[in-house]
C-alpha positions in Angstrom: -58.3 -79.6 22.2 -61.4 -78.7 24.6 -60.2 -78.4 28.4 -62.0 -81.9 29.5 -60.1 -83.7 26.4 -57.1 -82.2 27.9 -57.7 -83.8 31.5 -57.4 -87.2 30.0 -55.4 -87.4 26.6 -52.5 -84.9 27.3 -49.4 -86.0 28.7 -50.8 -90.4 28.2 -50.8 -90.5 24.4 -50.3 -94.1 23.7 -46.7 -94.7 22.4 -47.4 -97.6 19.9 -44.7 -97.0 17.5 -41.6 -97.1 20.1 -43.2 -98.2 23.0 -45.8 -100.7 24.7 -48.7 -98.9 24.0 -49.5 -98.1 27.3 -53.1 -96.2 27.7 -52.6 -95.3 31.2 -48.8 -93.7 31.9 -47.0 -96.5 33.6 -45.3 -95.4 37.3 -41.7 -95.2 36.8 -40.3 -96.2 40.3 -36.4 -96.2 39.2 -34.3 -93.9 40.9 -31.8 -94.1 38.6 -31.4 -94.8 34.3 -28.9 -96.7 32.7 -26.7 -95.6 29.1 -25.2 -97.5 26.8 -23.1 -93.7 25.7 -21.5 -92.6 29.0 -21.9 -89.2 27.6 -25.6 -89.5 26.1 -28.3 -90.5 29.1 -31.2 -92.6 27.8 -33.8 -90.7 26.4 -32.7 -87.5 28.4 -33.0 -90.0 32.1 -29.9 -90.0 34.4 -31.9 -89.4 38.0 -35.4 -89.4 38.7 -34.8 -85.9 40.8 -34.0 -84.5 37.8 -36.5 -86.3 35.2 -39.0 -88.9 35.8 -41.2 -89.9 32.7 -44.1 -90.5 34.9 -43.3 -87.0 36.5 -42.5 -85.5 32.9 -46.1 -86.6 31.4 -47.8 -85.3 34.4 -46.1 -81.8 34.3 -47.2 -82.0 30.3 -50.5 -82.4 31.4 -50.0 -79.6 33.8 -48.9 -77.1 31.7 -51.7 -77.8 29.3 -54.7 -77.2 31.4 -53.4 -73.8 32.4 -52.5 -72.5 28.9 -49.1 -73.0 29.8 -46.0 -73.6 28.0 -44.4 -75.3 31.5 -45.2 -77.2 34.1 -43.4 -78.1 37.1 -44.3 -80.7 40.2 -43.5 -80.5 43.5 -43.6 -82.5 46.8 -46.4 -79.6 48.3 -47.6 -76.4 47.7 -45.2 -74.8 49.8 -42.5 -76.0 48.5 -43.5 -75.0 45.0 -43.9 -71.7 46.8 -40.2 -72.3 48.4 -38.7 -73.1 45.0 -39.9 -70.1 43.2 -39.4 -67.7 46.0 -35.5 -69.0 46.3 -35.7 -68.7 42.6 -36.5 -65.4 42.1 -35.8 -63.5 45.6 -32.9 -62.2 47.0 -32.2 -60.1 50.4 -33.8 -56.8 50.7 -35.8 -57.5 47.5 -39.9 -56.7 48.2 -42.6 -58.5 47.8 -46.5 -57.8 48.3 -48.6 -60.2 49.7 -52.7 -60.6 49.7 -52.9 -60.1 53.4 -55.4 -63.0 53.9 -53.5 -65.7 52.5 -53.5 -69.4 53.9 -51.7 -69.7 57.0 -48.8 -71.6 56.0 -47.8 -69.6 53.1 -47.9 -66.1 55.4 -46.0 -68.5 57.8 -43.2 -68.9 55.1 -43.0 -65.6 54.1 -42.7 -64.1 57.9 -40.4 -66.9 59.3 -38.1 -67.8 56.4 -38.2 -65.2 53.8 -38.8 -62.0 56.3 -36.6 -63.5 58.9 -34.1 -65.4 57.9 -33.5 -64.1 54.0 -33.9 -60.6 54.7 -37.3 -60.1 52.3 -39.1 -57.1 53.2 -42.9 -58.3 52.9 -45.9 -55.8 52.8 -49.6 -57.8 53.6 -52.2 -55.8 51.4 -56.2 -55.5 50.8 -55.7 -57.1 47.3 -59.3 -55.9 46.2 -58.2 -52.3 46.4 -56.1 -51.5 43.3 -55.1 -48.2 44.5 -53.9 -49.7 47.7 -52.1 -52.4 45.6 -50.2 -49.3 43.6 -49.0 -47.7 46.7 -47.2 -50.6 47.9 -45.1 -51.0 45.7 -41.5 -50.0 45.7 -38.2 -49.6 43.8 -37.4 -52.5 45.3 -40.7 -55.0 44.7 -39.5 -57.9 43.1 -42.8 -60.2 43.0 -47.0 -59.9 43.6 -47.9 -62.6 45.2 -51.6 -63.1 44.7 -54.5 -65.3 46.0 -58.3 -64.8 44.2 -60.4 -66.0 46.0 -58.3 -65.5 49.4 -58.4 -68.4 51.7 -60.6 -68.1 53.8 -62.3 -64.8 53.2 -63.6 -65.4 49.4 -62.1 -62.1 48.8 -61.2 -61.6 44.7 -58.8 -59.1 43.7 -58.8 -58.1 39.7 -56.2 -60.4 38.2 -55.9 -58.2 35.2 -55.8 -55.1 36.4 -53.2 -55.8 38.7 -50.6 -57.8 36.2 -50.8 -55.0 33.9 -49.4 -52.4 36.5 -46.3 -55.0 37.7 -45.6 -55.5 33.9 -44.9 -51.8 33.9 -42.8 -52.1 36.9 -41.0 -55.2 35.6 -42.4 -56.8 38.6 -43.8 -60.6 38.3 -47.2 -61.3 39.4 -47.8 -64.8 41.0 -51.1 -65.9 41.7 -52.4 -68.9 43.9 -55.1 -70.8 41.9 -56.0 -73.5 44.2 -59.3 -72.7 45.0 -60.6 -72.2 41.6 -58.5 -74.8 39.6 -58.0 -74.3 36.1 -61.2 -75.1 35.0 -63.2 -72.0 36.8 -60.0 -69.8 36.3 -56.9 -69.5 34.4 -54.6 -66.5 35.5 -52.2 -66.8 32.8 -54.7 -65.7 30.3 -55.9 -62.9 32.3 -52.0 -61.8 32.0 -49.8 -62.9 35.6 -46.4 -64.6 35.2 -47.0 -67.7 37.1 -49.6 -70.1 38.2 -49.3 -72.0 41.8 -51.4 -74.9 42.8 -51.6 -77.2 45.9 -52.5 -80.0 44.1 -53.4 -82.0 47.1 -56.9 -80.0 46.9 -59.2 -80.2 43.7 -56.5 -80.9 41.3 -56.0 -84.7 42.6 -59.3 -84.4 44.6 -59.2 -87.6 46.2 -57.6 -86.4 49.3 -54.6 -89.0 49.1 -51.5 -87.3 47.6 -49.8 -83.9 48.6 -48.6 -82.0 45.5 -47.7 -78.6 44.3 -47.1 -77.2 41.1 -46.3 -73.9 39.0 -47.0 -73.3 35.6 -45.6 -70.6 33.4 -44.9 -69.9 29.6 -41.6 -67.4 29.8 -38.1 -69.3 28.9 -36.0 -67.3 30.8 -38.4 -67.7 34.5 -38.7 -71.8 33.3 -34.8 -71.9 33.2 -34.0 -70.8 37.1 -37.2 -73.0 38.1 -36.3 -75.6 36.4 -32.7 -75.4 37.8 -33.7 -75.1 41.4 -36.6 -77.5 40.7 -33.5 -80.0 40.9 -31.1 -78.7 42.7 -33.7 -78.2 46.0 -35.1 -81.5 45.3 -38.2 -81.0 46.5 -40.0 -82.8 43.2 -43.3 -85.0 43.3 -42.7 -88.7 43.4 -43.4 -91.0 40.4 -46.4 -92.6 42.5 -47.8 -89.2 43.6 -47.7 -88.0 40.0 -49.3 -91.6 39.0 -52.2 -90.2 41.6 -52.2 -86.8 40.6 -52.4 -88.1 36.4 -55.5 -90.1 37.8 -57.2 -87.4 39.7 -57.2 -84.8 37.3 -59.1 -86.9 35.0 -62.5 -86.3 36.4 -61.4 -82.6 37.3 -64.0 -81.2 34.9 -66.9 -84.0 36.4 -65.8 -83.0 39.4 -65.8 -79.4 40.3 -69.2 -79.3 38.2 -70.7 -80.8 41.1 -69.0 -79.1 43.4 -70.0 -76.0 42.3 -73.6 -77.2 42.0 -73.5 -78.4 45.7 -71.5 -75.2 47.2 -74.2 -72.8 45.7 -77.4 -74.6 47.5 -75.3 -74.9 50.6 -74.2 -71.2 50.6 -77.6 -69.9 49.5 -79.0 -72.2 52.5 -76.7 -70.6 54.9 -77.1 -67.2 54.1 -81.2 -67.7 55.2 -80.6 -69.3 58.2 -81.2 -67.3 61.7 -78.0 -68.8 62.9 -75.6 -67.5 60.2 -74.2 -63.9 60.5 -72.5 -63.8 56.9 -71.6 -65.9 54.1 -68.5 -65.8 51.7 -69.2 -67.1 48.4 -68.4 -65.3 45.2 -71.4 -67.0 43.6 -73.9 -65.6 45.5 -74.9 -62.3 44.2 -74.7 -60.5 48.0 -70.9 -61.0 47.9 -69.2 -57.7 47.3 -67.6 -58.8 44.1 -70.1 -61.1 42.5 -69.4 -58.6 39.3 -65.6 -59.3 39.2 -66.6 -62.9 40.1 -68.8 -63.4 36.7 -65.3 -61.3 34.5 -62.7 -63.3 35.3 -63.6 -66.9 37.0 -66.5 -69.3 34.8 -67.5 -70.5 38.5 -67.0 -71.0 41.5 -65.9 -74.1 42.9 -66.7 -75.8 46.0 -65.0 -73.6 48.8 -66.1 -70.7 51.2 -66.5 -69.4 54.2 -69.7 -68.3 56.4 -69.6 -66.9 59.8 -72.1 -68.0 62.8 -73.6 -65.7 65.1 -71.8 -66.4 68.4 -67.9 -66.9 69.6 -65.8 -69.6 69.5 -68.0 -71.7 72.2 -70.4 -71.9 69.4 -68.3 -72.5 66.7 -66.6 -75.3 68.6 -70.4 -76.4 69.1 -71.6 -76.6 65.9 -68.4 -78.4 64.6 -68.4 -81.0 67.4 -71.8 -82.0 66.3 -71.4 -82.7 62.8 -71.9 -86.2 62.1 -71.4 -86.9 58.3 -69.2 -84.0 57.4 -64.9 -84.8 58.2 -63.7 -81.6 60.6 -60.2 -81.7 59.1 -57.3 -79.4 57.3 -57.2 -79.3 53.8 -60.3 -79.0 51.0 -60.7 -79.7 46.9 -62.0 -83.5 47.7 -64.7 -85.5 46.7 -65.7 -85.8 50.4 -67.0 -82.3 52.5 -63.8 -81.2 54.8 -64.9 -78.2 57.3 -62.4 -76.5 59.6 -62.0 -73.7 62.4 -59.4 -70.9 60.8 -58.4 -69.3 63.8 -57.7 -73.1 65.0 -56.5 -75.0 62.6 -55.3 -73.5 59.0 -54.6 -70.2 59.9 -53.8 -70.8 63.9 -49.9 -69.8 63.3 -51.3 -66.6 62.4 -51.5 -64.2 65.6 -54.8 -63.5 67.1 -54.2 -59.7 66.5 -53.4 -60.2 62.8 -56.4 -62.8 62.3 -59.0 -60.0 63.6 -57.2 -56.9 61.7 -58.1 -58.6 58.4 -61.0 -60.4 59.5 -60.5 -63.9 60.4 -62.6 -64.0 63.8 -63.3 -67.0 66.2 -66.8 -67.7 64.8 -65.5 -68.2 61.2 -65.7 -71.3 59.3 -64.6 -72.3 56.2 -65.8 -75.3 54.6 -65.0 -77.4 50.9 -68.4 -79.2 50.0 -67.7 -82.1 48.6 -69.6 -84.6 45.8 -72.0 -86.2 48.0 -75.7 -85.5 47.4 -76.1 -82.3 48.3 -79.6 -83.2 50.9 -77.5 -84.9 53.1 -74.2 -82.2 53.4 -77.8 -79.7 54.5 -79.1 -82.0 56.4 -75.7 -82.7 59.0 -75.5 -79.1 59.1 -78.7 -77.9 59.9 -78.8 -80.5 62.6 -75.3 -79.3 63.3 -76.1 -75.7 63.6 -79.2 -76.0 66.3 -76.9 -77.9 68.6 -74.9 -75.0 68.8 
């Protein structure tokens, strides 16, 4: 089956035989399923914290578009992250980190697993492979990778690196929101586990927070699956409903994206008011190379940096008139944000410049619109600054 018959047929085949026929997967609001066998739940149902068939056909579907044997759903991204972290963590244990990784997942790792649990965490230059290597220790449990890196665009070599934590017995992770599974797939390219904040391109309608992971080995499925339930921390039935729907036009979707992102970026890196742009589909990025081996695009996402400090960048976002200055990316309308003030602000100011996250960054997610009127709010936008 061909990845955009996928988006729409797994997980909703219509059950005419046993049930109603039902094209579209109904929402399955019931907290709790009867039995007629005290011993034998309907259908496998006893609690929709444990199993929901609305959740159930959605984590099908999940699994499915990653080349995935599992899929799990989850109330956020971070507490997919939470759940498999808990799962598979223990005091003192290691873990590497990309050290440019959205805010609130280096906020989880410092505050709660560093903390609180006792995790030793090392932040590393993910695109160096030797630098990778050196990190680890007797004790690394987990690689937990993000390619691109929010917000820097910066890819590290998927392969490469879950090839050298196989050796170790050591399980690479890696964060695939930005690309989705229709520019990337991890899996294939050899890591453990997939993550996604499905709020962002997955659903892509900006209307449902999700998370999800999606893995093939038994043994890892077991303990997520367990703690899946026992943390609670699952999707709802209408949120999977949402999430079932978005996903459908994923393939429409980040087409057009990518088609918008690239005249945007390649505006931006000509204009006198722009110091840099980071976009791995651009041929001046750094890794355009690695880019073209292991994504088939490049999705709607980047970051660019102005000439000027934070007077201008406050500026130039102030005076945007079509484009929403908000948190978040992945949906059908164009989101822009300030790191150093909004997604990554819990990060401190010393740790933001060290990797490179300075006051005149911005990162934005072009959206679906035509693509003359995203350039024309920013150009307007950017002499105002």
């Amino acid at each position: 089956m061909k990845f955009e018959t996928k988006l729409i047929r797994v997980g909703e085949e219509p059950n005419i035989t046993e049930g109603s026929g039902d094209v579209v997967i109904p929402i399955h609001l019931s907290s709790t399923f009867a039995r007629k066998e005290v011993d034998k739940p309907t259908r496998g149902y006893e609690y929709s914290r444990s199993g929901n068939p609305t959740r159930d056909a959605l984590e099908k579907r999940l699994a499915a578009l990653e080349n995935a044997k599992y899929g799990l759903a989850f109330s956020t991204g971070l507490a997919a992250e939470t759940t498999l972290c808990l799962s598979l963590l223990k005091p003192n244990d290691h873990v590497i980190v990309s050290d440019d990784v959205y805010g609130g997942c280096r906020r989880l790792f410092e505050n709660l697993f560093k903390k609180q649990l006792g995790v030793k965490v090392t932040y590393v230059d993910a695109r160096k492979i030797d630098v990778v290597e050196a990190a680890i220790e007797n004790a690394t449990k987990l690689i937990w990778l993000e390619t691109p890196t929010n917000p820097l665009m910066k890819l590290c070599d998927i392969k490469v690196i879950a090839e050298i934590a196989r050796q170790k017995k050591i399980i690479t992770v890696v964060d695939n929101t930005f690309m989705s599974p229709y520019f990337q797939n991890p899996l294939d390219l050899g890591a453990d586990i997939v993550m996604h904040s499905t709020t962002k391109y997955l659903n892509g309608h900006s209307d449902s927070l999700g998370g999800a992971l999606m893995l093939s080995d038994d043994s890892l499925f077991e303990r997520l699956k367990f703690n899946q339930n026992a943390i609670g921390a699952i999707l709802s039935p209408f949120d999977s409903y949402l999430l079932m729907r978005g996903i459908k036009t994923l393939a429409v979707r980040m087409d057009r994206h990518q088609s918008n992102a690239k005249q945007v970026a390649s505006f931006l890196s000509k204009h006198e008011k722009i110091q840099k742009v980071n976009y791995p589909g651009l041929e001046s990025h750094p890794q355009y190379s690695l880019a073209k081996k292991q994504m088939r695009g490049c999705s709607g996402t980047f970051s660019f940096e102005l000439k000027g400090d934070i007077t201008n960048a406050k500026a130039f976002l102030r005076n945007l008139k079509e484009l929403s200055v908000a948190e978040s990316l992945g949906g059908v309308e164009s989101l822009i944000e300030h790191p150093a003030l909004m997604t990554h602000a819990s990060i401190p100011q010393e740790e933001r410049e060290k990797i490179g996250i300075s006051d005149s960054l911005i990162r934005i997610s072009v959206g679906i619109e035509h693509v003359d009127d995203i350039l024309k709010d920013i150009e307007q936008a950017l002499w105002k600054s």
